[in-house]
N, C-alpha and C positions, 0 to 999 in steps of 0.2 A: 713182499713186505719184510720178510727175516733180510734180507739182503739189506734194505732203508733201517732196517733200526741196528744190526750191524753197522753201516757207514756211520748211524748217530753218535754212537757209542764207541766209536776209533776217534770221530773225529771231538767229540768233549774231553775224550782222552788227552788227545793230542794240543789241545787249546790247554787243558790244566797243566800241561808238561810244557808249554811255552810260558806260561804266568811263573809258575814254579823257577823256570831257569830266569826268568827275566825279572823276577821279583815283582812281579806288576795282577793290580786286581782280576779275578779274571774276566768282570766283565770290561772292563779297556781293552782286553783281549780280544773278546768275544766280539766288541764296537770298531775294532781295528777292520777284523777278519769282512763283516758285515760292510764295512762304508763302499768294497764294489760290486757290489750290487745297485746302487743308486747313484756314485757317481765315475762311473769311469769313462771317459774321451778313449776314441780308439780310431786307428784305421790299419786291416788287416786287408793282406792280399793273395790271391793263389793263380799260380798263372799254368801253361805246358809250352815246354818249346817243342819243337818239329819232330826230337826224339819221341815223346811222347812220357818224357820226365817232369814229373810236378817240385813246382817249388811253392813253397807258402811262407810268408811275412805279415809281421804286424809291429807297429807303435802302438805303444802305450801311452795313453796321455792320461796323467790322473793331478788333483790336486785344485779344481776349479773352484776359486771364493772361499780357500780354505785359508788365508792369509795372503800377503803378498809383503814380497823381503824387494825394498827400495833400493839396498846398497847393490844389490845384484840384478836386478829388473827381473826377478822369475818368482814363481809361486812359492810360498814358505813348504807347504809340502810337495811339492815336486822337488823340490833342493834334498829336505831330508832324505825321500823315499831311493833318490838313486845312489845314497849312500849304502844302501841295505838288498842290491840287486844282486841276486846268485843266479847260477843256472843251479840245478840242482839232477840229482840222480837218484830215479827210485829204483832202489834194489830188493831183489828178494832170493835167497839162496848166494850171494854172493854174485847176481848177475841184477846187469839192468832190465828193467820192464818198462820203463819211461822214463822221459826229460823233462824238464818245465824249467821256463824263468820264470822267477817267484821275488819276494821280495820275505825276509827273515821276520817269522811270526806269522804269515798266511796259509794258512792249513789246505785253503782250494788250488784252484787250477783256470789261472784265467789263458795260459799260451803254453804247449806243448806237443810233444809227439811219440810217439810207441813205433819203434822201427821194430821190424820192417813192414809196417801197417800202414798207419794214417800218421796226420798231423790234426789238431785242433786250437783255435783260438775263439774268445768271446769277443764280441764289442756289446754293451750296454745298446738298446732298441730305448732313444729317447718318445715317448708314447705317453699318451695321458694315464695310461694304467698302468704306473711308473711301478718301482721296485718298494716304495717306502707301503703300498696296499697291500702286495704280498710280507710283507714283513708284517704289517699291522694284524693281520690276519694270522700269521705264526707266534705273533705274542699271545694274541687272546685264544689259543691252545688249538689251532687250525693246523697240523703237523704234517697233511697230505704233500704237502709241497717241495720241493728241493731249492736250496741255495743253489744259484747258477754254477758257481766256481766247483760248489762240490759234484754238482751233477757231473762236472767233467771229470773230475776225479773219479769217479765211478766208473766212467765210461774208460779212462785208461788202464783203469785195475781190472777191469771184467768183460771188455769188448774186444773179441778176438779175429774182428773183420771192419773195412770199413764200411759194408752194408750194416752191421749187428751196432757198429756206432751212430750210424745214421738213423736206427730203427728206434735207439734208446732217446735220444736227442730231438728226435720228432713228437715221441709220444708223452714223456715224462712231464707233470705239474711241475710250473716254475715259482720261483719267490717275486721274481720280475720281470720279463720281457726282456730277450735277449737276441743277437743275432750268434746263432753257430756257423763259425768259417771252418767245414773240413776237408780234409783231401787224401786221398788213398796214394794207391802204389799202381796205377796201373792208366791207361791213357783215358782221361773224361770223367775220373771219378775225383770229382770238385765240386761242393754246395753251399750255396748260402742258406743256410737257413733260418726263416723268419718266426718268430714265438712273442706267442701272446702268453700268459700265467697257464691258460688252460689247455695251447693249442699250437699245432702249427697253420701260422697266416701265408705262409707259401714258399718256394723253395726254387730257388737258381740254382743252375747247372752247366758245370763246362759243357761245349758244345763246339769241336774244330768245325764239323761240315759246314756248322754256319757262322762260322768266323768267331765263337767267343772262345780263344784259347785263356781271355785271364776277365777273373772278377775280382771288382774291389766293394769293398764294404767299408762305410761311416759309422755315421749312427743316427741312418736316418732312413726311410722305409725306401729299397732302390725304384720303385713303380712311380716316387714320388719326388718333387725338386726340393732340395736340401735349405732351408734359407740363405737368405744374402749374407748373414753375419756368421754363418758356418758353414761354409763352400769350400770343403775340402777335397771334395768327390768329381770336380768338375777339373780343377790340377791337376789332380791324379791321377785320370783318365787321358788329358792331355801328353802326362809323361809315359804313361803304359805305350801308347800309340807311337809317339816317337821313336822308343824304345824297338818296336815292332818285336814280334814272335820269335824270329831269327836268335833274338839277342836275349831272349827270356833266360835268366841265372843270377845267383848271388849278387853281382855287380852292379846288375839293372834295377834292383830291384830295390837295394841300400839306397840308391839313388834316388828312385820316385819317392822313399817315405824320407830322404832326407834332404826335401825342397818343399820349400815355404809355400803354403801352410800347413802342409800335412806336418812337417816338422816344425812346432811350436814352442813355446813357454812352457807348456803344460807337459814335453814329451820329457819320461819320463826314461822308456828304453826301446829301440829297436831288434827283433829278432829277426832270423833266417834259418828255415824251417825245413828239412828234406827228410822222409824215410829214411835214407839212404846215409846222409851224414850227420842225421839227430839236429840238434839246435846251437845257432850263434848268436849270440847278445852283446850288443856294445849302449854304453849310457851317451843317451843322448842329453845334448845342452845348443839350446839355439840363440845365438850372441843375436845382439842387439844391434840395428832395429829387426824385430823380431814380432808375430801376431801374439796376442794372449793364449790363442785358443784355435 
């Protein structure tokens, strides 16, 4: 509990030191930080090639019915938000401890990695016991809970294994239902993992003996078929296999999250993800004709 109300108390910090430079209220702030939690589009990936080297990737898709800009065919906030994309470098003593793409003013951690450890990415778990009950619940003074983003923050500042990550990330109260895509340093250690506010609902795992060297993750329960108007997961799947094993690397993998529909309106930025060489981010823009979503 000293550890949770430490994080409270860096990260209000850290929200009044963003208002402050930006000259902005802090709760626009604090509404900024909060909107992913409830709306973010994702598809992240973790695959092993034959070496027994992991790679992990994700898109970002954020911005859905939060306006739409005619002159250009793409979301009003998808347009702004990849104006404001950094990689970023957390240091401490004059060295790195972690990486994350982020976007300028976001205190959490929705995509990064801690070499030479793990990698982590979120996707939003669309679910009826969506993010806006856990939040409703944290205004009427309910505090037991973590913000997803910052949970992951925590787990970069303080997880010095990819089991002690997996262990934090399994058990910890959420604000909303998430999917955790993580991946270690060593051959088979890659999970999906499925979260309810209170729990984990189940958990995938790399597995070569029986053929899963790569999982991909939407934002939609993998035991179940994803709707027809958001069928991202069955493309994606298609180009993984194509691709096969053999060819699992950087290349392949830019590749599957940058074919329509995985790469939409909505996609914000593309990462590439290793232990070994930290994180690469390019701003994605998908010309027209193009899905929404």
């Amino acid at each position: 509990m000293q550890w949770y109300q430490r994080r409270v108390a860096i990260t209000a910090g850290e929200i009044q030191g963003v208002a402050a430079v930006l000259g902005l209220p802090v709760g626009q702030v604090v509404l900024y930080n909060v909107f992913y939690e409830v709306f973010t589009v994702c598809t992240s990936i973790i695959a092993e090639d034959p070496k027994g080297d992991l790679y992990a990737a994700r898109n970002l898709d954020f911005g859905l019915f939060l306006g739409w800009d005619n002159s250009n065919d793409t979301w009003l906030m998808t347009e702004r938000l990849r104006k404001v994309i950094r990689n970023v470098d957390f240091q401490k003593g004059g060295k790195t401890v972690f990486q994350s793409a982020s976007f300028l003013g976001y205190v959490g951690l929705m995509t990064a990695v801690k070499p030479p450890l793990f990698s982590l990415t979120i996707n939003e778990r669309f679910n009826k016991e969506g993010g806006y009950i856990g939040i409703y619940q944290w205004i009427m003074g309910d505090r037991s809970s973590k913000w997803m983003g910052f949970l992951t923050r925590d787990v970069m500042e303080h997880a010095d294994s990819y089991s002690q990550a997996k262990e934090i990330l399994m058990k910890d109260k959420l604000l909303a239902p998430a999917y955790y895509i993580l991946s270690g340093n060593s051959s088979g250690e890659g999970v999906i993992i499925t979260r309810s506010l209170n729990e984990t609902i189940d958990v995938q795992a790399l597995n070569i003996s029986e053929g899963r060297w790569y999982l991909l993750q939407t934002n939609y329960d993998p035991w179940e078929a994803p709707p027809f108007y958001d069928d991202r997961r069955t493309p994606g799947n298609i180009c993984m296999k194509e691709w096969q094993q053999d060819n699992v690397g950087f290349k392949s993998l830019f590749n599957v999250l940058s074919t329509k529909p995985n790469l939409n309106k909505l996609t914000v930025y593309t990462s590439l993800l290793t232990v070994r060489d930290g994180i690469h981010t390019w701003m994605q823009d998908c010309e027209t004709p193009c899905t929404p979503w």
